[in-house]
C-alpha positions as CSV (number, residue, x, y, z in Angstrom):
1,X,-28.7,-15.6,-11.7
2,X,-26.3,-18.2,-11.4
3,X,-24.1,-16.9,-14.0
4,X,-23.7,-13.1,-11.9
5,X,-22.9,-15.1,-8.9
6,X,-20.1,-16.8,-10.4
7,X,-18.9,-14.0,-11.8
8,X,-19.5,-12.0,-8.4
9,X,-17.1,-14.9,-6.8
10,X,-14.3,-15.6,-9.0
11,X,-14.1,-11.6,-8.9
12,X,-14.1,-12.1,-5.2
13,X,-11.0,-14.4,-5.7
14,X,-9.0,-12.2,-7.8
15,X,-9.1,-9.4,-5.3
16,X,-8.3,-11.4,-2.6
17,X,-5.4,-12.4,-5.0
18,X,-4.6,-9.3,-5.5
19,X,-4.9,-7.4,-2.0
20,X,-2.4,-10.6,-0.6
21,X,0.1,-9.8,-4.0
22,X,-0.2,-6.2,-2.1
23,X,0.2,-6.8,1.2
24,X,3.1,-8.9,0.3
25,X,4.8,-6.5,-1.7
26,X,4.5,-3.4,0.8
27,X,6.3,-5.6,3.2
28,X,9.3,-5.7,1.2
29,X,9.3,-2.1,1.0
30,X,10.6,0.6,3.7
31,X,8.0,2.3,6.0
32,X,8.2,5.7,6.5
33,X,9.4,9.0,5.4
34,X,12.5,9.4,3.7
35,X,14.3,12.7,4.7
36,X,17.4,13.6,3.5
37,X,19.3,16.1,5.8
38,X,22.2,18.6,4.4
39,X,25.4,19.2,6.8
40,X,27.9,20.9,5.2
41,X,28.4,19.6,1.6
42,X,27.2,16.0,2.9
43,X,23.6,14.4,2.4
44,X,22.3,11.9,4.8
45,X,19.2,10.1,4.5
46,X,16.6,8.6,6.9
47,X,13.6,7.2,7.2
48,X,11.3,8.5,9.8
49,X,8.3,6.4,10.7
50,X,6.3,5.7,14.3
51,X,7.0,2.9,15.8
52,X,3.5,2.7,18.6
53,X,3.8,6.2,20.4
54,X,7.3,7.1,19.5
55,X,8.5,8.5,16.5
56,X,11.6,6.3,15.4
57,X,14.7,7.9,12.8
58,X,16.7,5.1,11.5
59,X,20.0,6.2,9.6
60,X,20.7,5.3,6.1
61,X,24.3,6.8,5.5
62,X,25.9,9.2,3.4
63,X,23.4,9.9,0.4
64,X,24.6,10.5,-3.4
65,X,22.1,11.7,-6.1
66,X,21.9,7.8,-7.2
67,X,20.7,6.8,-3.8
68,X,18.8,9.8,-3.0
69,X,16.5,8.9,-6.2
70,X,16.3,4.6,-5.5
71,X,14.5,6.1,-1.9
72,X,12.2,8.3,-3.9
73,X,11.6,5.4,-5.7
74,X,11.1,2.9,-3.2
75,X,8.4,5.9,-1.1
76,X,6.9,6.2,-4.5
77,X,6.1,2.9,-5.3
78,X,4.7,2.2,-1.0
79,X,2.3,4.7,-1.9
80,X,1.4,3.6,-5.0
81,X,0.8,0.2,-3.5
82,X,-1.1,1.8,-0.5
83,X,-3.5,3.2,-3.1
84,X,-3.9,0.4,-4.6
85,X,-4.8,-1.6,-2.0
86,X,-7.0,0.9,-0.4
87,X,-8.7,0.4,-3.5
88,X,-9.3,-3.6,-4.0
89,X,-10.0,-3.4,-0.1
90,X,-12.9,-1.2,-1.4
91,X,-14.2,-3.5,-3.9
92,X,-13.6,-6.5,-1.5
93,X,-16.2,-5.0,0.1
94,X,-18.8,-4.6,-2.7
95,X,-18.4,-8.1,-3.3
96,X,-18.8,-9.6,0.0
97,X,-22.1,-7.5,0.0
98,X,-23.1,-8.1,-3.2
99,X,-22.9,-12.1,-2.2
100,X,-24.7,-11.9,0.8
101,X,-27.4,-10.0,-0.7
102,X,-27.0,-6.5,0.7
103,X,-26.7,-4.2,-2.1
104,X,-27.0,-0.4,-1.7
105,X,-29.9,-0.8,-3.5
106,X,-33.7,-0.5,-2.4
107,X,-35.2,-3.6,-2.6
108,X,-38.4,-4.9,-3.7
């Protein structure tokens, strides 16, 4: 029994790790929505996000295809780390309950 606790805690450790690594990295990233608008022959991009009850455009300049596709990128990879993260929050909570005893489990 030992041995499945131990395991059940240094498990516990990496996904902290990793939901931190997470967390950290989505901070680095832009929140939002990234729009590009057409006037004319001219692309502009923003990012649209809420900011509380308002709903906030910030203005990114004149857009080429080069840009317009690092912005993709950068949305691609939030969400990616949003699932992500969704995820190890998920397990986080397995493991906490595991430790303490309450599995989903009937016991005996």
């Amino acid at each position: 029994m030992n041995i499945l606790i131990s395991t059940l805690k240094e498990e516990l450790k990496t996904a902290l790790r990793l939901e931190k690594r997470y967390l950290k990295d989505l901070q680095k990233l832009p929140k939002g929505c990234f729009i590009v608008r057409k006037k004319n022959d001219n692309r502009y991009g923003y990012i649209t996000r809420r900011n509380g009850e308002k709903i906030v455009q910030e203005y990114l300049g004149k857009m080429d295809d080069k840009k317009i596709e690092h912005y993709q990128q950068l949305m691609m990879q939030r969400k990616n780390y949003q699932k992500k993260l969704k995820s190890i929050r998920q397990q986080l909570s397995i493991l906490r309950k595991a430790l303490r005893g309450k599995t989903t489990q009937a016991r005996h």
